[in-house]
N, CA, C and O atoms as a Tinker XYZ file with bonds, in Angstrom:
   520  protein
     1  N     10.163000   14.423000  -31.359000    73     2
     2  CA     9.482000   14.570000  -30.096000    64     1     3
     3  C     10.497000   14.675000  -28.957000    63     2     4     5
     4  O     11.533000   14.024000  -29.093000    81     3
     5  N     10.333000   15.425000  -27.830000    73     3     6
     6  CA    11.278000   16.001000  -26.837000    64     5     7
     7  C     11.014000   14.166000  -26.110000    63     6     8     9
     8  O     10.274000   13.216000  -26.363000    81     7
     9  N     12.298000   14.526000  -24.968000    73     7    10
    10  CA    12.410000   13.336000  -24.074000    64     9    11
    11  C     11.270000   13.316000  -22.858000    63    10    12    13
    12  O     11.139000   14.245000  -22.061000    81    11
    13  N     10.526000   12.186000  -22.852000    73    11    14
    14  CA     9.600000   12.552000  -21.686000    64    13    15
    15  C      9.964000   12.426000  -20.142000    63    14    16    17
    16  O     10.244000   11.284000  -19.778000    81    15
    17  N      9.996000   13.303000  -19.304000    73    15    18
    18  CA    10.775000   13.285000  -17.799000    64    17    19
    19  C      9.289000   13.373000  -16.849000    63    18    20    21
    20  O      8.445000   14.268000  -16.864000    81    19
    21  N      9.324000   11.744000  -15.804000    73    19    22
    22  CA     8.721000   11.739000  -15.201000    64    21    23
    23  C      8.295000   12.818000  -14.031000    63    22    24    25
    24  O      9.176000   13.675000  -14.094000    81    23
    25  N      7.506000   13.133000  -13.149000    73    23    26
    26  CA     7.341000   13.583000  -12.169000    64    25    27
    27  C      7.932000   12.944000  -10.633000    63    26    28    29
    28  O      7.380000   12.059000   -9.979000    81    27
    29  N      8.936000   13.513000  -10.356000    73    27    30
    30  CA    10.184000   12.427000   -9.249000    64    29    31
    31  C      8.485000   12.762000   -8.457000    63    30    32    33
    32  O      7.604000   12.024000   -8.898000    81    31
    33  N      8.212000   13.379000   -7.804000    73    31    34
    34  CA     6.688000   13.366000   -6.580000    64    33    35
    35  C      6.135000   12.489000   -7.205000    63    34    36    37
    36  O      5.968000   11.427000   -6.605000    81    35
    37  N      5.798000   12.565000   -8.188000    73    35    38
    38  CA     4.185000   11.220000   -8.549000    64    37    39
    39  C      4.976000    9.485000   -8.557000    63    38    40    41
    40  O      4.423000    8.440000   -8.215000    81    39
    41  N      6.497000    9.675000   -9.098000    73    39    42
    42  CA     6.866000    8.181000   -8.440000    64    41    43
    43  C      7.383000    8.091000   -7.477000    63    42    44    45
    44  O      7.812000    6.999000   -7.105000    81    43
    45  N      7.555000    9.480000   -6.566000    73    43    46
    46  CA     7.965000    8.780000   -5.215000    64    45    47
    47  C      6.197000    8.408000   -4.280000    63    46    48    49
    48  O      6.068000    7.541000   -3.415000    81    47
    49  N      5.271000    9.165000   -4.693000    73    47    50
    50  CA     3.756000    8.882000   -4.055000    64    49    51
    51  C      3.487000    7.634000   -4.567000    63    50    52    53
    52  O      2.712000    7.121000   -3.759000    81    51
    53  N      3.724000    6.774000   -5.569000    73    51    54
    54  CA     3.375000    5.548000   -6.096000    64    53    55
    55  C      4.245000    4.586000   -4.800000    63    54    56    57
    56  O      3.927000    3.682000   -4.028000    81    55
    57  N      5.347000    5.285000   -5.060000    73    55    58
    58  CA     6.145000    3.751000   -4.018000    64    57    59
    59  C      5.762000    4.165000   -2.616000    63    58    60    61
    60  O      6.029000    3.189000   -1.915000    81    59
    61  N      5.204000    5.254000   -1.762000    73    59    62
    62  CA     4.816000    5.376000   -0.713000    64    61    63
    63  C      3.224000    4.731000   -0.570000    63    62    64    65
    64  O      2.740000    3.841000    0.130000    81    63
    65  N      2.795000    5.457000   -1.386000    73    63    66
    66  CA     1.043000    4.404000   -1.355000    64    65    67
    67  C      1.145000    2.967000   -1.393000    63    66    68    69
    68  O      0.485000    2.243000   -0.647000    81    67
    69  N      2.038000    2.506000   -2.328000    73    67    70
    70  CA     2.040000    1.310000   -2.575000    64    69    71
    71  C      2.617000    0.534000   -1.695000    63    70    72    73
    72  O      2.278000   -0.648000   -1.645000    81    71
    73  N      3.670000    1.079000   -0.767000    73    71    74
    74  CA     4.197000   -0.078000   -0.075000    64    73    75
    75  C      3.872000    0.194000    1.680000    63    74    76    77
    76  O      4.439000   -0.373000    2.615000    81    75
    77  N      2.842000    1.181000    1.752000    73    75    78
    78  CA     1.996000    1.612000    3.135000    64    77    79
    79  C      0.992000    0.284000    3.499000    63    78    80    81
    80  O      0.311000   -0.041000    4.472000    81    79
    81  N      1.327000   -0.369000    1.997000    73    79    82
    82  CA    -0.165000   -1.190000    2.091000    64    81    83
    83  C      0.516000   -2.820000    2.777000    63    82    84    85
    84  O      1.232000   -3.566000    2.110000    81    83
    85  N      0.107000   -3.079000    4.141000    73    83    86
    86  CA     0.795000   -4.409000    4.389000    64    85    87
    87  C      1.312000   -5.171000    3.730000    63    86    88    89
    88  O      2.529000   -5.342000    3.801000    81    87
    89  N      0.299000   -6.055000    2.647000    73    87    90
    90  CA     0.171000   -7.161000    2.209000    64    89    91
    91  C      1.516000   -6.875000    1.370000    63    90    92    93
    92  O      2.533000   -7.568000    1.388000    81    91
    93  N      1.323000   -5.849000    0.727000    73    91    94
    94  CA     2.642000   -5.373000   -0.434000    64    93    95
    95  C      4.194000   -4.809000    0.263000    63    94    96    97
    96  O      5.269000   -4.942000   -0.322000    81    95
    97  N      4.040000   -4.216000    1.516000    73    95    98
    98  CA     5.466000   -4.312000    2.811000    64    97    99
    99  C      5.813000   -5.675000    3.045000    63    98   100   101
   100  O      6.976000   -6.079000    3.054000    81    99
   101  N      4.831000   -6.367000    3.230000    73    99   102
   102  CA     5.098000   -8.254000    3.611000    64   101   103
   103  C      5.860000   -8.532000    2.455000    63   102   104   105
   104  O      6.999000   -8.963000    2.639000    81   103
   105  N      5.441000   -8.364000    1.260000    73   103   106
   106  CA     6.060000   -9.227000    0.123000    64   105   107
   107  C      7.507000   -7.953000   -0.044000    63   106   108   109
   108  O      8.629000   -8.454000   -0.119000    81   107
   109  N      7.446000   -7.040000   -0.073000    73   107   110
   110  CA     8.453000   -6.226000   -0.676000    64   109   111
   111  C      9.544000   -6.968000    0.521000    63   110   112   113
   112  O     10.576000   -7.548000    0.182000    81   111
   113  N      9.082000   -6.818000    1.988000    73   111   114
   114  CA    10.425000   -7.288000    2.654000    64   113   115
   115  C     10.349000   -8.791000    2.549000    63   114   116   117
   116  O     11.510000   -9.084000    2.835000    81   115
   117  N      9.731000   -9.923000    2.324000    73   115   118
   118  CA     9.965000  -11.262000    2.001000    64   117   119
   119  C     10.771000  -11.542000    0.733000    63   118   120   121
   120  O     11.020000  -12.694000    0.378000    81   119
   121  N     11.350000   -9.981000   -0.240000    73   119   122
   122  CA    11.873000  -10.488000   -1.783000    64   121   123
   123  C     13.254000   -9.746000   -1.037000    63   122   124   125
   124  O     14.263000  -10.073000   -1.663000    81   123
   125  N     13.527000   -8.951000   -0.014000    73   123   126
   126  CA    14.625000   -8.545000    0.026000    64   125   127
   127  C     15.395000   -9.558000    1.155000    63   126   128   129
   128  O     16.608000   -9.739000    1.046000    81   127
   129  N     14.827000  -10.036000    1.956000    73   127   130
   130  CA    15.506000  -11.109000    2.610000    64   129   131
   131  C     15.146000  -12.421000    2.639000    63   130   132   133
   132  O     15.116000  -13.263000    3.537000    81   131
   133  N     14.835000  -12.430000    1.279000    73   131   134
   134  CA    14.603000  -14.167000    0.816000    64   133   135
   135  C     13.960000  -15.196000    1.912000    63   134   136   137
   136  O     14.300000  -16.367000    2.085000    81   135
   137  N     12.980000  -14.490000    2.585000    73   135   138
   138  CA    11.838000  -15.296000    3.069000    64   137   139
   139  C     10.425000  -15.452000    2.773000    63   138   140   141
   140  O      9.859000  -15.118000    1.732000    81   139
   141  N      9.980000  -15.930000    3.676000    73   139   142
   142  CA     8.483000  -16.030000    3.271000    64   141   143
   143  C      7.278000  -16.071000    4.306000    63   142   144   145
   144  O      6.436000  -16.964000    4.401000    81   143
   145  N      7.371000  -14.994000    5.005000    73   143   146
   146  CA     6.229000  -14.746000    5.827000    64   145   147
   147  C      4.897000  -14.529000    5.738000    63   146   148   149
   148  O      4.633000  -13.918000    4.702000    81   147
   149  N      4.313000  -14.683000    6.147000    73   147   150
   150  CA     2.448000  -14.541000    5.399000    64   149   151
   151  C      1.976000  -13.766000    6.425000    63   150   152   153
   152  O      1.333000  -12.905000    5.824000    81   151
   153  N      1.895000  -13.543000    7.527000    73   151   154
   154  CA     1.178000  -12.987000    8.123000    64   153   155
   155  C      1.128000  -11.558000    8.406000    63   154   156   157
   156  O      1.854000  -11.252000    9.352000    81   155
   157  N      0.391000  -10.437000    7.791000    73   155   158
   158  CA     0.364000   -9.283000    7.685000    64   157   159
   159  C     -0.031000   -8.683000    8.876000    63   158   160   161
   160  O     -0.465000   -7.532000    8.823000    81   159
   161  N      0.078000   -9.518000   10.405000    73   159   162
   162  CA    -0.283000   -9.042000   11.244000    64   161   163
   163  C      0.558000   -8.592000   12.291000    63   162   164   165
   164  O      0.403000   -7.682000   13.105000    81   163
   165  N      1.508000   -9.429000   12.110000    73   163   166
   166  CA     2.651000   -9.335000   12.789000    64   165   167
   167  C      3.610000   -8.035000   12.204000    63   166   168   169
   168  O      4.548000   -7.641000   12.897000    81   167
   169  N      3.309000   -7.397000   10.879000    73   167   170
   170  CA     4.043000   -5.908000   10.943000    64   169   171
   171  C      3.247000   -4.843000   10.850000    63   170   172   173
   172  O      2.248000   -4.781000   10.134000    81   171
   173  N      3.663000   -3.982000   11.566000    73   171   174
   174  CA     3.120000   -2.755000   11.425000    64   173   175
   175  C      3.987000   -1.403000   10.896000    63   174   176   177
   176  O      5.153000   -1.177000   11.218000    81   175
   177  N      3.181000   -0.577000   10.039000    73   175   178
   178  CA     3.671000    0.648000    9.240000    64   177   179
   179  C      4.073000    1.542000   10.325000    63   178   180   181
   180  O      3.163000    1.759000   11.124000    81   179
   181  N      5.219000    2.139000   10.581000    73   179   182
   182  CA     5.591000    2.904000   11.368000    64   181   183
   183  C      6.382000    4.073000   10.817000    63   182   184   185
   184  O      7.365000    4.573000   11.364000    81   183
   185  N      5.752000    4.511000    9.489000    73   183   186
   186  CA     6.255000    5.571000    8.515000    64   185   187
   187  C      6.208000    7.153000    9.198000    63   186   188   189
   188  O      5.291000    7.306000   10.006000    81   187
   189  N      6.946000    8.146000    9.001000    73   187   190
   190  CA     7.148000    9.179000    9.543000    64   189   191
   191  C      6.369000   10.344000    9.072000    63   190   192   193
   192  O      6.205000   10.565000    7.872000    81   191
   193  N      5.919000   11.041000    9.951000    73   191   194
   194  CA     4.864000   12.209000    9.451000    64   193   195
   195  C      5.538000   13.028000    9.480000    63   194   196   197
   196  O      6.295000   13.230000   10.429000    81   195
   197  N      5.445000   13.994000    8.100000    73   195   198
   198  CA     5.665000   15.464000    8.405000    64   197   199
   199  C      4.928000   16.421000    8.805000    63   198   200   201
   200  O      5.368000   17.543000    8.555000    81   199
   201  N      3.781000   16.347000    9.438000    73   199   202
   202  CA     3.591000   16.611000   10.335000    64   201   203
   203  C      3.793000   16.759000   11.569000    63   202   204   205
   204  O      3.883000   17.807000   12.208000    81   203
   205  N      3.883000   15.435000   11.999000    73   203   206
   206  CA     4.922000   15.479000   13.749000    64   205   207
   207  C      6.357000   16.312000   13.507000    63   206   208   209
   208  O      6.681000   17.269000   14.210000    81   207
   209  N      7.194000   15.774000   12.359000    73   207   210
   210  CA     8.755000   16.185000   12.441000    64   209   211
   211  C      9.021000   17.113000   11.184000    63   210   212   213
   212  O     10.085000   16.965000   10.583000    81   211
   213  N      7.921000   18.256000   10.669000    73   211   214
   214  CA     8.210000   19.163000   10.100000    64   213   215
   215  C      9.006000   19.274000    8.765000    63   214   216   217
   216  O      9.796000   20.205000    8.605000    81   215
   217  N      8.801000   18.325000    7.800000    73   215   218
   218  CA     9.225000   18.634000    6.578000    64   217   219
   219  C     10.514000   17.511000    6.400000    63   218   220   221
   220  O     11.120000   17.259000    5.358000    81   219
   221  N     10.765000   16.824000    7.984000    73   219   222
   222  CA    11.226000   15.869000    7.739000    64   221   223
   223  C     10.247000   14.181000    7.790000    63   222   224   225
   224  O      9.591000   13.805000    8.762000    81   223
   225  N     10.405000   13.445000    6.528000    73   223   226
   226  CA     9.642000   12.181000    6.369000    64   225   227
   227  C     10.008000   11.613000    5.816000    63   226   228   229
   228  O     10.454000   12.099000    4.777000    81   227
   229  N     10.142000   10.053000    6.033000    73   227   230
   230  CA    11.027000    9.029000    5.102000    64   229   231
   231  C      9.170000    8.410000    4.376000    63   230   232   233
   232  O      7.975000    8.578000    4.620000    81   231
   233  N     10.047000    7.675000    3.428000    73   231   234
   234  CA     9.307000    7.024000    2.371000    64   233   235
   235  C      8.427000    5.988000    3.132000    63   234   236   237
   236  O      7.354000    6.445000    3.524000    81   235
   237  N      8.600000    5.080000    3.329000    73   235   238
   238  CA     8.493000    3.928000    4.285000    64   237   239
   239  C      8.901000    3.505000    5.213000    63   238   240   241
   240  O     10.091000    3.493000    4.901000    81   239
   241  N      8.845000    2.918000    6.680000    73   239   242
   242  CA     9.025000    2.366000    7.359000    64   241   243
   243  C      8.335000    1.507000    8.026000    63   242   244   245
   244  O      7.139000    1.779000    8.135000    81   243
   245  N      8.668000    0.648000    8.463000    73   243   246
   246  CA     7.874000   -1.283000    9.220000    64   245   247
   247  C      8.860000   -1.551000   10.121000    63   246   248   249
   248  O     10.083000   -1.407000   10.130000    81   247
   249  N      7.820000   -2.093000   11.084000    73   247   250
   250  CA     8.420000   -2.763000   12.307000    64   249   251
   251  C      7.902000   -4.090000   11.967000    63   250   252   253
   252  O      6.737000   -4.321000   11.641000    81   251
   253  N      9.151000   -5.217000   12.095000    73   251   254
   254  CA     8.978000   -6.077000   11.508000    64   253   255
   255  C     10.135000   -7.718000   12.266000    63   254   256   257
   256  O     11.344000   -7.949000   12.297000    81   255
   257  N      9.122000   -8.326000   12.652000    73   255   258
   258  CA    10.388000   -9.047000   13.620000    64   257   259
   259  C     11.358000   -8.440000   14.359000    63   258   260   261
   260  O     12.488000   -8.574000   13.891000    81   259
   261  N     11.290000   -7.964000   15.126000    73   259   262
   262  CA    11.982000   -6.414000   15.806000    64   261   263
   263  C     12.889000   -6.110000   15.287000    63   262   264   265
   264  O     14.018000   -6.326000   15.727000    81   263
   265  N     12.621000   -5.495000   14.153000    73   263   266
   266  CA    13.931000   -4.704000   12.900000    64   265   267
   267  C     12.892000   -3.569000   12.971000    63   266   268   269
   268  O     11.720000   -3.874000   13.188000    81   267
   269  N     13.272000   -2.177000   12.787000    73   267   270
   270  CA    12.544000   -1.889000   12.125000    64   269   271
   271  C     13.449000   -1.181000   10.649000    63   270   272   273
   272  O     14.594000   -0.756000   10.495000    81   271
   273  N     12.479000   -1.305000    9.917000    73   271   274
   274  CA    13.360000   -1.169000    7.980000    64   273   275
   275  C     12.617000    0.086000    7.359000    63   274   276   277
   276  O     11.450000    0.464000    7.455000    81   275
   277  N     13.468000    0.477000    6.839000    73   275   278
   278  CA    13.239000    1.517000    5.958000    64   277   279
   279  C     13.568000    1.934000    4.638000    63   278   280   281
   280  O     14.684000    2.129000    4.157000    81   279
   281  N     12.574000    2.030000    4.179000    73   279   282
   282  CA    12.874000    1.949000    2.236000    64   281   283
   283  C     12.604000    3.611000    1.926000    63   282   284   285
   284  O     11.860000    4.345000    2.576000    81   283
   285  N     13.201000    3.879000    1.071000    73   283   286
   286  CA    13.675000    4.963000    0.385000    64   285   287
   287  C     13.644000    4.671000   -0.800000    63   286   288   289
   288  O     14.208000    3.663000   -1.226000    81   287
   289  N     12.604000    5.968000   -1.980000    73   287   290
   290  CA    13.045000    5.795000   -3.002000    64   289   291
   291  C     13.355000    7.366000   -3.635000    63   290   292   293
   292  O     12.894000    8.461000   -3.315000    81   291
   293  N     14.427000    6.928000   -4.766000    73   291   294
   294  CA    14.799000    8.178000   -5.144000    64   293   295
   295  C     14.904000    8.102000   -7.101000    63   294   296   297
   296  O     14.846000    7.215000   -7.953000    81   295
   297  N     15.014000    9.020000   -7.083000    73   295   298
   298  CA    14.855000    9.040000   -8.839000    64   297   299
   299  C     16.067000    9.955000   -9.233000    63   298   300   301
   300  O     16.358000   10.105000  -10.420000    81   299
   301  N     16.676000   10.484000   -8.361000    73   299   302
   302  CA    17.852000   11.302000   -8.575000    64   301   303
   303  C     18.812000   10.846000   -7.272000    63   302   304   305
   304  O     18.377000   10.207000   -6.314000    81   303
   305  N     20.314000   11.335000   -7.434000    73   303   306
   306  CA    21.348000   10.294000   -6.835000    64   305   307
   307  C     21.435000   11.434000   -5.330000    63   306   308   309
   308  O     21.259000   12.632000   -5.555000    81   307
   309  N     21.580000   11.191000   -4.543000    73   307   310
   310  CA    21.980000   11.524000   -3.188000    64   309   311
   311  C     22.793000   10.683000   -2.485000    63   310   312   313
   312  O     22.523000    9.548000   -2.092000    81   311
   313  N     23.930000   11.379000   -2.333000    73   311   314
   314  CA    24.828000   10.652000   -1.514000    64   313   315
   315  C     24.931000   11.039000   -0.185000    63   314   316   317
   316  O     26.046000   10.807000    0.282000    81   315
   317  N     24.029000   11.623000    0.687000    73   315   318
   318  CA    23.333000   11.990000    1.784000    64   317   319
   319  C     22.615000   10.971000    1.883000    63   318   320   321
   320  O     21.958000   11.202000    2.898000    81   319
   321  N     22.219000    9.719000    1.389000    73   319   322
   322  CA    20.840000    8.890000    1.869000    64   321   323
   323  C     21.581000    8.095000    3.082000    63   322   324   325
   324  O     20.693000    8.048000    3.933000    81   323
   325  N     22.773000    7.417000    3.647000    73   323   326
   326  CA    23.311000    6.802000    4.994000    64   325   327
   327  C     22.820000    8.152000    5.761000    63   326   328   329
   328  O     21.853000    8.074000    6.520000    81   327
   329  N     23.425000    9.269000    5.580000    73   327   330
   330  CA    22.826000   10.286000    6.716000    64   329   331
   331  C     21.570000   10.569000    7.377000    63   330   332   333
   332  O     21.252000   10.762000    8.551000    81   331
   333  N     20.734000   10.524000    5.887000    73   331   334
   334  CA    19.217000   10.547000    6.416000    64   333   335
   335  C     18.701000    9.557000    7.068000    63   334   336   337
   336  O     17.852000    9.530000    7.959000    81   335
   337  N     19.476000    8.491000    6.377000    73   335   338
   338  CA    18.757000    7.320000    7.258000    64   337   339
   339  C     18.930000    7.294000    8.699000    63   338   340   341
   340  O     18.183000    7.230000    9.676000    81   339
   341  N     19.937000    7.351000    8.529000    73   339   342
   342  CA    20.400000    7.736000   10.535000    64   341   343
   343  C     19.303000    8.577000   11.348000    63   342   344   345
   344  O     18.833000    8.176000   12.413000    81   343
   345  N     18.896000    9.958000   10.649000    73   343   346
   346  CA    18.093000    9.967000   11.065000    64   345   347
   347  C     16.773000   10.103000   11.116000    63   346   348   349
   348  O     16.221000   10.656000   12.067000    81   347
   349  N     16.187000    9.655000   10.182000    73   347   350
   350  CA    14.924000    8.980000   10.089000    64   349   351
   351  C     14.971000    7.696000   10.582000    63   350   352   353
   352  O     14.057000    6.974000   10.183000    81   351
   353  N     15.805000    7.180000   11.367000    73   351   354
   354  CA    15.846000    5.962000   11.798000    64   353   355
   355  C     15.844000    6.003000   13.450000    63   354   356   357
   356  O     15.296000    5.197000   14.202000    81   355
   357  N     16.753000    7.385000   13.862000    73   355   358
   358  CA    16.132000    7.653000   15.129000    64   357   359
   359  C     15.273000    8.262000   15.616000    63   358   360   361
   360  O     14.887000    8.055000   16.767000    81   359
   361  N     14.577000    9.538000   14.496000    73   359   362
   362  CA    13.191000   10.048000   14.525000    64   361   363
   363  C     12.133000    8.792000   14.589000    63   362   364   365
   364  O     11.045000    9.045000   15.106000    81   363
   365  N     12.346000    7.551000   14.141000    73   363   366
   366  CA    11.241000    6.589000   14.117000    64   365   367
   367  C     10.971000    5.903000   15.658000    63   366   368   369
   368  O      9.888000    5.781000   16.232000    81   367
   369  N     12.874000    5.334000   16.321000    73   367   370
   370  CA    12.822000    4.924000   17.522000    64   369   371
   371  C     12.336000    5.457000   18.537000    63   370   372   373
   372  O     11.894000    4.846000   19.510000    81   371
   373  N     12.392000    7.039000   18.343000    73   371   374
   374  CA    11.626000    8.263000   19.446000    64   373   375
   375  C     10.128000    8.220000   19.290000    63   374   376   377
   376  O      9.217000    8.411000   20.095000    81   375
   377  N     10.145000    7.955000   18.196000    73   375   378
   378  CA     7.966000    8.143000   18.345000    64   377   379
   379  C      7.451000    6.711000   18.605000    63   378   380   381
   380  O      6.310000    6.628000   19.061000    81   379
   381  N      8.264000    5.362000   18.334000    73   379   382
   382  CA     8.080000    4.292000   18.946000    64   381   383
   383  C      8.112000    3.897000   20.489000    63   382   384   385
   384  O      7.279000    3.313000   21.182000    81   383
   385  N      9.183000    4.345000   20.738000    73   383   386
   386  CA     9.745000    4.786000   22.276000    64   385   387
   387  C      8.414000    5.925000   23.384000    63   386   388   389
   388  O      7.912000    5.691000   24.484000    81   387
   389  N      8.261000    7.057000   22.484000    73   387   390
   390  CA     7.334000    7.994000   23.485000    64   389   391
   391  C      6.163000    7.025000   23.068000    63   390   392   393
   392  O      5.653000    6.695000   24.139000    81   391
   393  N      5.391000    6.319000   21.899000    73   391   394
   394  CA     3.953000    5.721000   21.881000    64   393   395
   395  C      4.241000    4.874000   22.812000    63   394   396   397
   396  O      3.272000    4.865000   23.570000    81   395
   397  N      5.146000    4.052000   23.233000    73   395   398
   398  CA     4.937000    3.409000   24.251000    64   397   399
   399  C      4.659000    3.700000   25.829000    63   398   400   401
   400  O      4.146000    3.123000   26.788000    81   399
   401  N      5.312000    4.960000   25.527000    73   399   402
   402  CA     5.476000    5.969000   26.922000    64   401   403
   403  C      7.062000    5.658000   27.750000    63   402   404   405
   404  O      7.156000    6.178000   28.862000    81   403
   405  N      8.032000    5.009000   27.351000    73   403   406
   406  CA     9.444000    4.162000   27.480000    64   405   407
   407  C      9.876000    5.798000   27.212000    63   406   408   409
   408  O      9.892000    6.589000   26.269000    81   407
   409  N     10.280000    5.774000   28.944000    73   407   410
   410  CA    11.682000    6.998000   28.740000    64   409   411
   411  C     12.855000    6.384000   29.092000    63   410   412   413
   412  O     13.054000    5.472000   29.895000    81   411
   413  N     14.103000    7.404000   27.929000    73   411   414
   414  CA    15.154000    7.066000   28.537000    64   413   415
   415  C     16.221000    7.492000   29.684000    63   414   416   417
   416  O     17.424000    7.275000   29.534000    81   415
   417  N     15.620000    8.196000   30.990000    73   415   418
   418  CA    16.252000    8.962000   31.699000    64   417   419
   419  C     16.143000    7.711000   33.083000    63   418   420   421
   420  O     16.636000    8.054000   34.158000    81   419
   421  N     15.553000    6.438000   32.986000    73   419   422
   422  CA    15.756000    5.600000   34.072000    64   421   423
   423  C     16.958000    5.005000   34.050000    63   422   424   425
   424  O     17.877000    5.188000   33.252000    81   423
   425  N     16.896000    4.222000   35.047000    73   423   426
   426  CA    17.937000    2.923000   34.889000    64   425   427
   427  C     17.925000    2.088000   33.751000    63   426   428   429
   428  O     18.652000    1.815000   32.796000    81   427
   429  N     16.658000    1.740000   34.283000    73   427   430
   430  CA    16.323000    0.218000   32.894000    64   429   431
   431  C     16.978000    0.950000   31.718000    63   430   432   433
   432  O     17.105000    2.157000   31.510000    81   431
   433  N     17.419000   -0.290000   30.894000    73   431   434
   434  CA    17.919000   -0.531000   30.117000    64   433   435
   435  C     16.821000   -0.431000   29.013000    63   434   436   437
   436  O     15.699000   -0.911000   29.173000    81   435
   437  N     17.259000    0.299000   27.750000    73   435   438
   438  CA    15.898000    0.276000   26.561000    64   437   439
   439  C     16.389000   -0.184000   25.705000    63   438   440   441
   440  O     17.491000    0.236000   25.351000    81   439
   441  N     15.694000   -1.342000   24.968000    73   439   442
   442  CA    16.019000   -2.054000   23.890000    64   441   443
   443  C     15.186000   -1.674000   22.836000    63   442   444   445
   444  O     13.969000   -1.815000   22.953000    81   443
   445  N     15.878000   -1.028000   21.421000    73   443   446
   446  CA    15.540000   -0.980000   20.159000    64   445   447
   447  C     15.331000   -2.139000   19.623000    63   446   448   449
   448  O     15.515000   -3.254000   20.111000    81   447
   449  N     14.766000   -1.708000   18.142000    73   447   450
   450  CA    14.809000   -2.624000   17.344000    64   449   451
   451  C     15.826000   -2.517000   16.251000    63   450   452   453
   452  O     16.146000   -1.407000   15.825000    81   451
   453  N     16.192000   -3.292000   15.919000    73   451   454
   454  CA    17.678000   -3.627000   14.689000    64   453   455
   455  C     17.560000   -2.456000   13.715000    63   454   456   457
   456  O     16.413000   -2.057000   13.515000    81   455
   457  N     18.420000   -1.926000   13.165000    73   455   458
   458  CA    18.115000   -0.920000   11.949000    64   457   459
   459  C     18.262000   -1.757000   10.971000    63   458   460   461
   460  O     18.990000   -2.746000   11.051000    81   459
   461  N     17.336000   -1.327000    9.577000    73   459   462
   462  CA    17.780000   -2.144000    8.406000    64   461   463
   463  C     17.162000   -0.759000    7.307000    63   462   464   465
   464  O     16.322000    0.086000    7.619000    81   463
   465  N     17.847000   -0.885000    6.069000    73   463   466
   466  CA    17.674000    0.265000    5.654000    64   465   467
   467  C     18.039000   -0.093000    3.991000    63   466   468   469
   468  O     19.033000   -0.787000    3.778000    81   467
   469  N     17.308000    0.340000    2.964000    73   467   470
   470  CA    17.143000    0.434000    1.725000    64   469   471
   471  C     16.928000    1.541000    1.049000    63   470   472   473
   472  O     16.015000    2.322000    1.318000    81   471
   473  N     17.913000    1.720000   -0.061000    73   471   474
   474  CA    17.159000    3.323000   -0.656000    64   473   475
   475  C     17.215000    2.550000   -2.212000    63   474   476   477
   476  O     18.095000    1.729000   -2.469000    81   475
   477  N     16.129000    2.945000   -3.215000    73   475   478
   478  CA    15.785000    2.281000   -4.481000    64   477   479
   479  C     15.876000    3.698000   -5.332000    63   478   480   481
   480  O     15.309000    4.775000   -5.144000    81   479
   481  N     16.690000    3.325000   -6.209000    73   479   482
   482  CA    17.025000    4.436000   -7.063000    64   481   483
   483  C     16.492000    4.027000   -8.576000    63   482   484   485
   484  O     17.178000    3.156000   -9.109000    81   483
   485  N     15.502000    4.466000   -9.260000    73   483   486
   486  CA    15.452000    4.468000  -10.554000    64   485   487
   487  C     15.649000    5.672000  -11.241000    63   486   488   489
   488  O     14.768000    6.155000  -11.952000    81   487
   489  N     16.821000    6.223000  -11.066000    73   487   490
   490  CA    17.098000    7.731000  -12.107000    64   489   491
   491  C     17.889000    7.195000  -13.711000    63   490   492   493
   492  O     17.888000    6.086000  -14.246000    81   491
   493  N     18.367000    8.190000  -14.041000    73   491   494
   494  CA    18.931000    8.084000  -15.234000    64   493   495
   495  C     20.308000    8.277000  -15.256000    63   494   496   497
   496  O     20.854000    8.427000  -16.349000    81   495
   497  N     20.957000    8.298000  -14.237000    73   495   498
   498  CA    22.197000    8.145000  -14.070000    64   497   499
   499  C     22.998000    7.697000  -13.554000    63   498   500   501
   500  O     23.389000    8.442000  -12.654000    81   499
   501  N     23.773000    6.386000  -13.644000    73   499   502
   502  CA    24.457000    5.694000  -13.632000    64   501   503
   503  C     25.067000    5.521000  -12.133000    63   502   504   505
   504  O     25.998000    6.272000  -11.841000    81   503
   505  N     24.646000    4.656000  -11.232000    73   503   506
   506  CA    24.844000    4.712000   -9.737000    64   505   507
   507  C     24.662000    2.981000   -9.242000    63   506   508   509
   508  O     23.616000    2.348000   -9.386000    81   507
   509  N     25.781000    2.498000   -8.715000    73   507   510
   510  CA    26.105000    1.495000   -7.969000    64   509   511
   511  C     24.852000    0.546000   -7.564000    63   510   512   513
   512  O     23.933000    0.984000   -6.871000    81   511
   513  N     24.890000   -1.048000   -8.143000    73   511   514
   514  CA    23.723000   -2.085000   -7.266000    64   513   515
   515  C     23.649000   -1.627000   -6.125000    63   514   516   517
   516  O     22.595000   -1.143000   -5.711000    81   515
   517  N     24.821000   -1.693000   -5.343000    73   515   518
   518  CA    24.535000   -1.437000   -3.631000    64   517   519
   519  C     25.663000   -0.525000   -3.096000    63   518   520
   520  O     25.683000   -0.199000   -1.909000    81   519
């Protein structure tokens, strides 16, 4: 019998459905920074449309104790994922920034939120814990 090769789309749509869903963002970021928050109210999904930014969209993103984090998953190796993150990380601060209506052409001073950033690789070839 031949080797069976997943569909990289149907497990990258599993880890996007799955971790869109609060309760399961709460726990996914409470196992990566060894806490324990309960309240699913205090984060909100702030994931990127390709729609608004055209074919560009990250996997996940949460605003979360003013971090906002972003998980990435991949099934094949890219050593482009620091790049993307950069910017899917400032494509996120701009649509956070304009929903608020916060421009940056005043004086005032604009405060982000922290970057934090994860990419989860389950491929078949041999690539670094971190």
């Amino acid at each position: 019998m031949g080797e069976y090769k997943a569909d990289r789309e149907y497990k990258n749509n599993v880890f996007c459905d799955l971790f869109s869903e609060k309760s399961n963002a709460l726990s996914l970021y409470n196992a990566l920074n060894h806490t324990d928050y309960q309240n699913t109210e205090e984060l909100e999904i702030v994931t990127l449309s390709d729609v608004i930014f055209m074919r560009q969209k990250n996997d996940v993103s949460i605003m979360f104790q003013n971090e906002l984090t972003l998980w990435e998953h991949q099934s094949t190796l890219n050593f482009n994922m620091p790049l993307r993150g950069l910017i899917y990380f400032a494509h996120n601060v701009d649509g956070i920034l304009k929903s608020k209506g916060i421009t940056l052409y005043g004086k005032k001073l604009v405060k982000i939120p922290s970057p934090d950033y994860y990419v989860f690789y389950n491929g078949t070839e041999n690539a670094p814990n971190r």
